[in-house]
C-alpha positions as a printed Julia matrix, in Angstrom:
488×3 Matrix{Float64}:
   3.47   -9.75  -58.78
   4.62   -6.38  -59.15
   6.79   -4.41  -56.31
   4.43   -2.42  -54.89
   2.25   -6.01  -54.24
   4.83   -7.3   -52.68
   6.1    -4.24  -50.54
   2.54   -4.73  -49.53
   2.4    -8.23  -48.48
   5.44   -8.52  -46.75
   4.43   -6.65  -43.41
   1.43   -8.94  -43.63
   3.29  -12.26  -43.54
   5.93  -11.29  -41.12
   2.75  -10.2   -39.24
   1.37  -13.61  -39.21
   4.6   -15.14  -38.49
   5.71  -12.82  -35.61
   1.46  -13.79  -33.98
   2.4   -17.53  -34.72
   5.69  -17.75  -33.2
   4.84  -15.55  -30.17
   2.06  -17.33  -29.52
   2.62  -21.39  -30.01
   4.51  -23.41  -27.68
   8.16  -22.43  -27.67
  11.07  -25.08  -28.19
  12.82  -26.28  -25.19
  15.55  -24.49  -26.18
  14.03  -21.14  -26.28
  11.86  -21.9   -23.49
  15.71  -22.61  -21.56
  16.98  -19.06  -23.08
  14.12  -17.46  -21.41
  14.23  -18.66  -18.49
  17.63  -18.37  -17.93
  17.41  -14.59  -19.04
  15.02  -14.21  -16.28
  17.2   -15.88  -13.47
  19.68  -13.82  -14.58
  17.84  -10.54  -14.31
  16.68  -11.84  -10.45
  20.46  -12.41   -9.46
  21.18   -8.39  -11.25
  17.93   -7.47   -8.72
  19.28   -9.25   -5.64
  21.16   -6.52   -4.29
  17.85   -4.6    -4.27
  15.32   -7.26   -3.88
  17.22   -7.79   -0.57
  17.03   -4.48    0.64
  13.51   -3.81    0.09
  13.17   -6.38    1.64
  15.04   -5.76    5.21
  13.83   -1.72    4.79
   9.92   -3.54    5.47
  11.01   -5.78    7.88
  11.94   -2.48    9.79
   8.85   -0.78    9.38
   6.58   -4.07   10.67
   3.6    -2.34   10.13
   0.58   -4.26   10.66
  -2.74   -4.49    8.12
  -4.1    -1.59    6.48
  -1.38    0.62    7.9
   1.47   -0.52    5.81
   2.19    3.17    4.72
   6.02    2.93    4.06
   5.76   -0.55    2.74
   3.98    0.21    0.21
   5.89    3.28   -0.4
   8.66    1.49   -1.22
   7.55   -0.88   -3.3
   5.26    1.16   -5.43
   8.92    3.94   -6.12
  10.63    0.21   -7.11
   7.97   -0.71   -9.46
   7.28    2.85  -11.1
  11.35    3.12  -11.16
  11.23   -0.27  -12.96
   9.04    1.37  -16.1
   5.2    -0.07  -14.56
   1.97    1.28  -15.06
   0.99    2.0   -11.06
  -2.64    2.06  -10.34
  -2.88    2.85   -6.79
  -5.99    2.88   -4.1
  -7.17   -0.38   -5.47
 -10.64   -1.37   -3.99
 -10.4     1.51   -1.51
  -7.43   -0.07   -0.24
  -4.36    2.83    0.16
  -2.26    0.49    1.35
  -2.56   -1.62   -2.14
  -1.62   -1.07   -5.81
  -1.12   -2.89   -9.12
   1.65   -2.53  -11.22
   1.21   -3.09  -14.79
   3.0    -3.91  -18.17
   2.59   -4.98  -21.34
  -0.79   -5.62  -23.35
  -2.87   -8.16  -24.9
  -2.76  -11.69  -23.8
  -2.08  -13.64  -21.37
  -2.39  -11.23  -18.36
  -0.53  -13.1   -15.81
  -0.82  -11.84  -12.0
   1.66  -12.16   -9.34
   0.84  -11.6    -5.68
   2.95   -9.84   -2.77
   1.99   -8.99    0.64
   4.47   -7.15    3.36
   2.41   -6.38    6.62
   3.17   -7.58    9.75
   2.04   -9.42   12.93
   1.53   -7.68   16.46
   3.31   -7.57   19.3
   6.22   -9.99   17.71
   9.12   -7.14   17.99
  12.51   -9.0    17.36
  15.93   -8.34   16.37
  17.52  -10.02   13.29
  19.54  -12.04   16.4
  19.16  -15.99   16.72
  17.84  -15.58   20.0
  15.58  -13.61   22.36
  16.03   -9.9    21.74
  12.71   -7.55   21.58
  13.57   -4.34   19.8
   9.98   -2.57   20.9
   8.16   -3.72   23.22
   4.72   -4.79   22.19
   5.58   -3.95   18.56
   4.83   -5.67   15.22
   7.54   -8.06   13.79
   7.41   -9.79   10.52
   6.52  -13.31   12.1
   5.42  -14.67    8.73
   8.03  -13.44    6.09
   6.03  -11.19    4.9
   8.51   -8.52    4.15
  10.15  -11.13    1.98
   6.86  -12.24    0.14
   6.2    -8.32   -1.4
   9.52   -7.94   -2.73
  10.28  -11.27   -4.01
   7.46  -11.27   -6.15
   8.13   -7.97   -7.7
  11.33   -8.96   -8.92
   9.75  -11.79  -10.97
   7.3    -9.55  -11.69
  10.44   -7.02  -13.28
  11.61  -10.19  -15.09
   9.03  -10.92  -16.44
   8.56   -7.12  -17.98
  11.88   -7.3   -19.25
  11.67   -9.89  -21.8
   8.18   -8.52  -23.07
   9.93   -4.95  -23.39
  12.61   -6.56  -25.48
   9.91   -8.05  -27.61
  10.79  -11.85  -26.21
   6.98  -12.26  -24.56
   4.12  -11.09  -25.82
   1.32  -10.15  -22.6
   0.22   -8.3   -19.43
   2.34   -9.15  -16.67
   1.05   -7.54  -13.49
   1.84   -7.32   -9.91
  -0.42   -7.13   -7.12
   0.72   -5.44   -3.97
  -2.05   -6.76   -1.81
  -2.42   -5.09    2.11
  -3.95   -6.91    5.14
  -3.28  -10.8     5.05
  -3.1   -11.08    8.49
  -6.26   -9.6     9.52
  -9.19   -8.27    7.5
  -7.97   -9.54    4.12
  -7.08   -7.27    1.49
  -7.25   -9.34   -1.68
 -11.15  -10.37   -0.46
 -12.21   -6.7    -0.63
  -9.81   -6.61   -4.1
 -11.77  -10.22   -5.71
 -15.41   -8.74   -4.51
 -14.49   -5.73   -6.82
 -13.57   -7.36   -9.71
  -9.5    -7.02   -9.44
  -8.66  -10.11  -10.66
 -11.52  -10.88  -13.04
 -10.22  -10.29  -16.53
  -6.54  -12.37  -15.15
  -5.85  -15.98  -16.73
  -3.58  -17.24  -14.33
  -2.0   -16.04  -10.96
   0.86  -16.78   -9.24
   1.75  -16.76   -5.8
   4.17  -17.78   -2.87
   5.22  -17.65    0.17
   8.25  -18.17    2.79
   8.09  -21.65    4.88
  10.76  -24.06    6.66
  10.6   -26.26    3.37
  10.74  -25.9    -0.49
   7.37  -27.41   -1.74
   4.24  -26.65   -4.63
   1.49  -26.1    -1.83
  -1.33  -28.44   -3.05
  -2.71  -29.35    1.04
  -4.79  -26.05    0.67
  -5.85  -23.44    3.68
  -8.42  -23.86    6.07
 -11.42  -21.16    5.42
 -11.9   -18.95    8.06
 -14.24  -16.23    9.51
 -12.91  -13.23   11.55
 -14.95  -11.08   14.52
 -15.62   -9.61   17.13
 -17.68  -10.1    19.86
 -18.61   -6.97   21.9
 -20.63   -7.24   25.6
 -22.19   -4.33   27.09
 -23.36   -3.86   30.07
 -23.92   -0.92   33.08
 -20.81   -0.05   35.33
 -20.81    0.69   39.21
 -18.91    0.51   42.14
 -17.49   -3.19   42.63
 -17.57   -2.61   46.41
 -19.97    0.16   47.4
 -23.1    -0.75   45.2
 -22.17   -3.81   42.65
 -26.02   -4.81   42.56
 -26.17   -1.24   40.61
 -23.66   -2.97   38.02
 -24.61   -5.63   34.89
 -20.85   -6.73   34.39
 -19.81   -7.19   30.14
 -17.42   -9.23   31.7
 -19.46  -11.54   33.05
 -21.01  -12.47   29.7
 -17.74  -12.13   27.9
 -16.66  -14.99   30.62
 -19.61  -17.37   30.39
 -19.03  -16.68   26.08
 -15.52  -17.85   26.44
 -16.55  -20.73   28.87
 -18.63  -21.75   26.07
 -16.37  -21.67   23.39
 -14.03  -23.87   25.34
 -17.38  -26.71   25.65
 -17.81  -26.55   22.15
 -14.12  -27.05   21.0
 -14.88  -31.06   22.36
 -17.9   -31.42   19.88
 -16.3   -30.04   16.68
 -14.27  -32.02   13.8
 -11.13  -32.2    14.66
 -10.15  -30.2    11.5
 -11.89  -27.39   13.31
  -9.92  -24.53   15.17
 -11.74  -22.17   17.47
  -9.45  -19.35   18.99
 -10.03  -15.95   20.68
  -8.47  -13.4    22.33
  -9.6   -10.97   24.89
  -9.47   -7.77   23.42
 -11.23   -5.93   26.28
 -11.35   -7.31   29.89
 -13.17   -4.43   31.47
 -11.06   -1.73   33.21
  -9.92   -1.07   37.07
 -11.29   -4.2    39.33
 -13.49   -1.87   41.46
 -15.64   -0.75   38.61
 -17.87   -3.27   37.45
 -16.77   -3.18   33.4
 -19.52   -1.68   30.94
 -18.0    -3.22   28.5
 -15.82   -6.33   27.26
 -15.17   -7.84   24.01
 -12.91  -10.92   22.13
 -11.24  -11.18   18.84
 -12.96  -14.68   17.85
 -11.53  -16.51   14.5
 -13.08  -20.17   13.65
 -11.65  -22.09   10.94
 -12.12  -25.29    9.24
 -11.06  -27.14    5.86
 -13.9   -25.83    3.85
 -16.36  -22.56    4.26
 -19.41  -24.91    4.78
 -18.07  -26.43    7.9
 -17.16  -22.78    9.21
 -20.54  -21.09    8.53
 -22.63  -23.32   11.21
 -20.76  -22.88   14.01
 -20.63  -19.06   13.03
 -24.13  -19.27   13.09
 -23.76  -21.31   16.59
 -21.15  -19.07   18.19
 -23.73  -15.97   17.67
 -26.91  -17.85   19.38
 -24.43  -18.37   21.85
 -23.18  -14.89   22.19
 -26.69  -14.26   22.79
 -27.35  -17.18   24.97
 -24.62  -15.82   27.71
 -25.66  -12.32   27.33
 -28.92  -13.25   28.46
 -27.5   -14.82   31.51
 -25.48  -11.8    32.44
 -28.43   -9.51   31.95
 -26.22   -8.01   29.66
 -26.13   -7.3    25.46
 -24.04   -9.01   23.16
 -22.91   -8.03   19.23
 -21.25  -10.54   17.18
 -19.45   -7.96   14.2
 -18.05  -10.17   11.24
 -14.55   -8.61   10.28
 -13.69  -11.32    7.33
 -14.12  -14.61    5.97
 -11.8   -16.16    3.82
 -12.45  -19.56    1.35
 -10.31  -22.54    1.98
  -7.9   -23.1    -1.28
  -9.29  -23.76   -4.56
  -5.76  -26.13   -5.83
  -4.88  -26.35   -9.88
  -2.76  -29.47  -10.12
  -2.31  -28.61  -13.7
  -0.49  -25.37  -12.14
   0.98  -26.95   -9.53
   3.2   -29.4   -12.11
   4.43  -26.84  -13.98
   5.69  -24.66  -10.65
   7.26  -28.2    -9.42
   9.0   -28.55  -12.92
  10.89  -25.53  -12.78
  12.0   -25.7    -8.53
  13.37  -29.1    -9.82
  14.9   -27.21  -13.12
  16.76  -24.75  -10.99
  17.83  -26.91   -8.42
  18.22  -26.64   -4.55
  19.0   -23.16   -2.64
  22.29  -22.59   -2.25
  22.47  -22.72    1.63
  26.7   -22.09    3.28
  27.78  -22.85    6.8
  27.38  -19.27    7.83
  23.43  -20.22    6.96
  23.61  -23.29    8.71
  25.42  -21.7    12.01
  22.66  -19.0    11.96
  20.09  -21.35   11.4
  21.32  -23.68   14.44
  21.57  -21.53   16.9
  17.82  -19.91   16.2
  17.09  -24.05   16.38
  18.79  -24.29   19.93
  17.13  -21.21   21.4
  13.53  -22.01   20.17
  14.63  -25.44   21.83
  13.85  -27.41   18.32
  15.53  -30.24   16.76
  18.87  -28.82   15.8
  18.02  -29.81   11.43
  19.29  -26.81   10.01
  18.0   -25.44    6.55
  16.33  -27.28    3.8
  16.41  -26.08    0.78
  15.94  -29.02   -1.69
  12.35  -28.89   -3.45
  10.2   -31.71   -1.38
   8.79  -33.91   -4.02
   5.03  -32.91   -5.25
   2.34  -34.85   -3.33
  -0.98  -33.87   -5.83
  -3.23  -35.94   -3.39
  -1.85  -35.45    0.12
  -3.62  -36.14    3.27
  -1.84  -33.96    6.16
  -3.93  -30.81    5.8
  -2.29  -28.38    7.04
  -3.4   -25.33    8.79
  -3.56  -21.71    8.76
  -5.69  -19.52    6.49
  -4.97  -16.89    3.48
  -6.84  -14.35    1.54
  -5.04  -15.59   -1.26
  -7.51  -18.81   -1.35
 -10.29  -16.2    -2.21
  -8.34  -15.15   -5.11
  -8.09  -18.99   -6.06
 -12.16  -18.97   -6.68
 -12.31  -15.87   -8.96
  -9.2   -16.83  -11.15
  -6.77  -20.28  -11.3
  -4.53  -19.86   -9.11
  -1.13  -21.66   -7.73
   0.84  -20.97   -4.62
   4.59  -22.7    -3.62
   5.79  -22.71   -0.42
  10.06  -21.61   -0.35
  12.76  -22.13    2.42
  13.08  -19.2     4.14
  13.24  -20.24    7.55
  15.13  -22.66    9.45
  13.13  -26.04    9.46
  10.86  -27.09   12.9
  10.72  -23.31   14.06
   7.06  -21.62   14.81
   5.48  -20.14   12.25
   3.91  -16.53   14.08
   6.62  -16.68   16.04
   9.81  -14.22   16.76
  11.79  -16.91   15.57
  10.39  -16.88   11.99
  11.39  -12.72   12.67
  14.81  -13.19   13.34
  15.11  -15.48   10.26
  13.51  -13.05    7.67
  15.93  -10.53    7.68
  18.77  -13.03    7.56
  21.23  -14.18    4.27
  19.44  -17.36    4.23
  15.96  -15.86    3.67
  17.07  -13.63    0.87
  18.37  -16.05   -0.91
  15.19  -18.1    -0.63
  13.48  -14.95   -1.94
  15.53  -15.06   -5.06
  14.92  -18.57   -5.34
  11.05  -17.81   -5.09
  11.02  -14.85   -7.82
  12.95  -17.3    -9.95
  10.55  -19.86  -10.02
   7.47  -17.7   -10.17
   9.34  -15.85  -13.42
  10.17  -19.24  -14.87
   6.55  -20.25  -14.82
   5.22  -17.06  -15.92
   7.3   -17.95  -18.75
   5.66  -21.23  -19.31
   2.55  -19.65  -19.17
   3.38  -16.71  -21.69
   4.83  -19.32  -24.26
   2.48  -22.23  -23.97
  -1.37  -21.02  -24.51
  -1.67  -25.06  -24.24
  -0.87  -24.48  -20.88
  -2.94  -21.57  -19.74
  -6.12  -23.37  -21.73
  -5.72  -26.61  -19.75
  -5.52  -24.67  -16.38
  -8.44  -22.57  -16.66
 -10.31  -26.2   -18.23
  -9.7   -27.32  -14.55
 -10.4   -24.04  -13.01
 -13.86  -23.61  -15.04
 -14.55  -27.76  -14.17
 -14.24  -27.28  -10.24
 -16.36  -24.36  -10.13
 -19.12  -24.72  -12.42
 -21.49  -25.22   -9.84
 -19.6   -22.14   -7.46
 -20.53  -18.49   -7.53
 -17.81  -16.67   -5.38
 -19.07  -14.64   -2.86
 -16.95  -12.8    -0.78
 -17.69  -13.02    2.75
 -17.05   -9.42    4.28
 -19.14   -6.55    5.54
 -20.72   -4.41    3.16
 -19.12   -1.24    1.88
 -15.39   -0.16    2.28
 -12.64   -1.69    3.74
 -11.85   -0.57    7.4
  -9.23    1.7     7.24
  -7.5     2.52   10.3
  -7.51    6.52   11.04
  -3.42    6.12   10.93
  -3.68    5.64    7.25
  -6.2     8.75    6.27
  -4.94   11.57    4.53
């Protein structure tokens, strides 16, 4: 063969070879390299990481008006050499961030709003900053952050050439209330993904395979005809009196439900000044249950009666669905290779300072006095103790496979919702369980990006437990409610 044939060939075969290597299952050696490049690049981001964090923890803005949350996080991504598509699904408050090309594509979530009227200092006790102000009772301000530093990882290495993929991160609004990431999965945002990852912060280190309860979100509105409460009440059909009988009724049903089933509302309006007979009144109802199935009938049953008890009050009723979220679909495939690498990198590095901190939250919640734990609880794939709470996340978990860990970022036995869980998540402690958390999330992106074995036998279980499943997403029709805060 002649010089020119073989000047030809050669960018051919090292062509080949580059697509083989890049794309079979790396040695354990390399796979340690990697992986240990990536930790490394987290600890270089701590500084930062940290401080994004704690700057949203200040802002505590609630869903859909996460403004300078989002502000900050989208500057650190672009900053960090991403792609930044922003208004995603109508959403201003969300954007992706994307690198790289080809495949995988690999997602990682982040959220960072905040829960009402849970103002707190970062102090281990009782110490409201703004009265009926948000406060980041769920960690939230540590979820956002922490992913985009694996997320930054992760683009590293496939900038130097040392992963070949998408890597993208999803800065999804509105977890709390309404649910961001459903509006995102009914528009197609995560279709074309193969895996995504997710965490969040907890009281214990563990891969999350006890799922969420599904949930549906409204409002129930009475309207009536106001009047004097003294002079000429007989003029008056009260909202309140409907709302009242509604909420009497809720309380009768909660004894003939599973007990899996939670059923809880809040009065949203209770009418106005006692001597006018209230026009209007209206709750914030949520119902929840371990699967969808077992939510939608008493939806159905908590709407006759609304209209039963309007009836009776000779007043009208409106049941308004604001969301509905899926309970989680789990990938135990997923879930071993997340517990692998928490075991690989070992326990969180809590000192006494932690400990001291932690303690005396523990003592002024008035909890058990255990401290922080931050060894990785062994991985349960069949447990039995469902837990509770719901997440927009488990929606994402139908459209695309989809694994979620829980990390130590609060002190263990506290509340969750709670201005305990505030206090905590601007402390040392909760950082470094952040780190921890982009760490392992990087680590298994890593996995994933090196072993298409991998990635083929989690989307084998994915396509096996929803073959009979067509995901709907359960929220009004057309755009997301955006609050008039956030226009413009």
């Amino acid at each position: 063969m002649n010089n020119e044939g073989n000047s030809f060939a050669l960018p051919w075969m090292l062509a080949i070879f580059t697509l083989f290597t890049c794309h079979s299952t790396a040695s354990a050696d390399d796979l340690h390299a990697l992986k240990a490049e990536a930790s490394q690049s987290i600890e270089q981001q701590a500084g930062s990481l940290s401080n994004l964090s704690d700057q949203i923890w200040s802002f505590a803005e609630t869903a859909l008006n996460e403004t300078q949350s989002v502000r900050v996080l989208h500057d650190h991504a672009a900053a960090a050499g991403f792609d930044i598509e922003s208004n995603v699904a109508g959403l201003p408050t969300a954007f992706i961030a994307s690198y790289g090309s080809g495949q995988p594509v690999i997602g990682i979530l982040g959220e960072y709003d905040a829960l009402p009227r849970l103002s707190q200092s970062a102090q281990p006790y009782r110490d409201v900053l703004e009265p009926n102000e948000p406060g980041h009772g769920c960690g939230h301000n540590l979820f956002g952050p922490g992913s985009l530093g694996a997320a930054i990882a992760i683009k590293q290495l496939i900038e130097s050439g040392k992963l070949q993929g998408t890597i993208r991160y999803y800065a999804t609004p509105a977890e709390e209330s309404i649910g961001g990431k459903t509006y995102m999965a009914r528009d197609g945002i995560f279709d074309d993904l193969d895996v995504v990852l997710s965490w969040h912060p907890n009281d214990i280190s563990k891969m999350d395979v006890s799922g969420s309860q599904a949930m549906v979100e409204t409002m129930v509105e009475f309207r009536g005809r106001s009047s004097h409460a003294a002079f000429d009440p007989w003029m008056g059909n009260s909202a309140l009196d409907g709302l009242e009988l509604f909420t009497h009724s809720l309380n009768l049903l909660r004894e003939h439900v599973r007990p899996s089933v939670r059923i809880h509302y809040s009065i949203v309006d209770g009418g106005g000044a006692p001597n006018v007979v209230p026009a209007t009144a209206s709750a914030a109802v949520w119902i929840r249950d371990t699967q969808l199935s077992g939510v939608l009938p008493l939806y159905e049953r908590m709407k006759s009666m609304a209209e039963g008890t309007a009836q009776a009050a000779s007043v009208t009723a409106e049941v308004i669905l604001i969301a509905g979220t899926y309970d989680m679909l789990q990938n135990k495939t997923a879930a071993k290779l997340v517990h692998a690498n928490m075991q690989t990198i070992g326990d969180i590095d809590f000192n006494q300072e932690d400990l001291d901190f932690a303690h005396k939250l523990q003592r002024a919640i008035g909890v058990e006095e255990a401290g922080l734990n931050g060894r990785a609880a062994p991985l349960n794939l069949n447990p039995t103790d469902l837990t509770g709470g719901s997440t927009d996340v488990a929606d994402v978990s139908w459209v695309v496979p989809t694994v979620d860990v829980n990390i130590a970022t609060a002190p263990v036995g506290i509340p969750w919702h709670s201005w305990g869980v505030v206090a905590a998540s601007r402390s040392n402690f909760a950082h470094k369980g952040m780190h921890y958390a982009a760490k392992v999330l990087a680590s298994t992106a890593i996995d994933l990006f090196t072993s298409p074995e991998s990635v083929t036998a989690i989307k084998a279980e994915f396509t096996e437990a929803t073959k009979d499943f067509r995901y709907r997403a359960y929220i009004p029709e057309g755009p997301p409610p955006i609050p008039a805060a956030s226009d413009g």
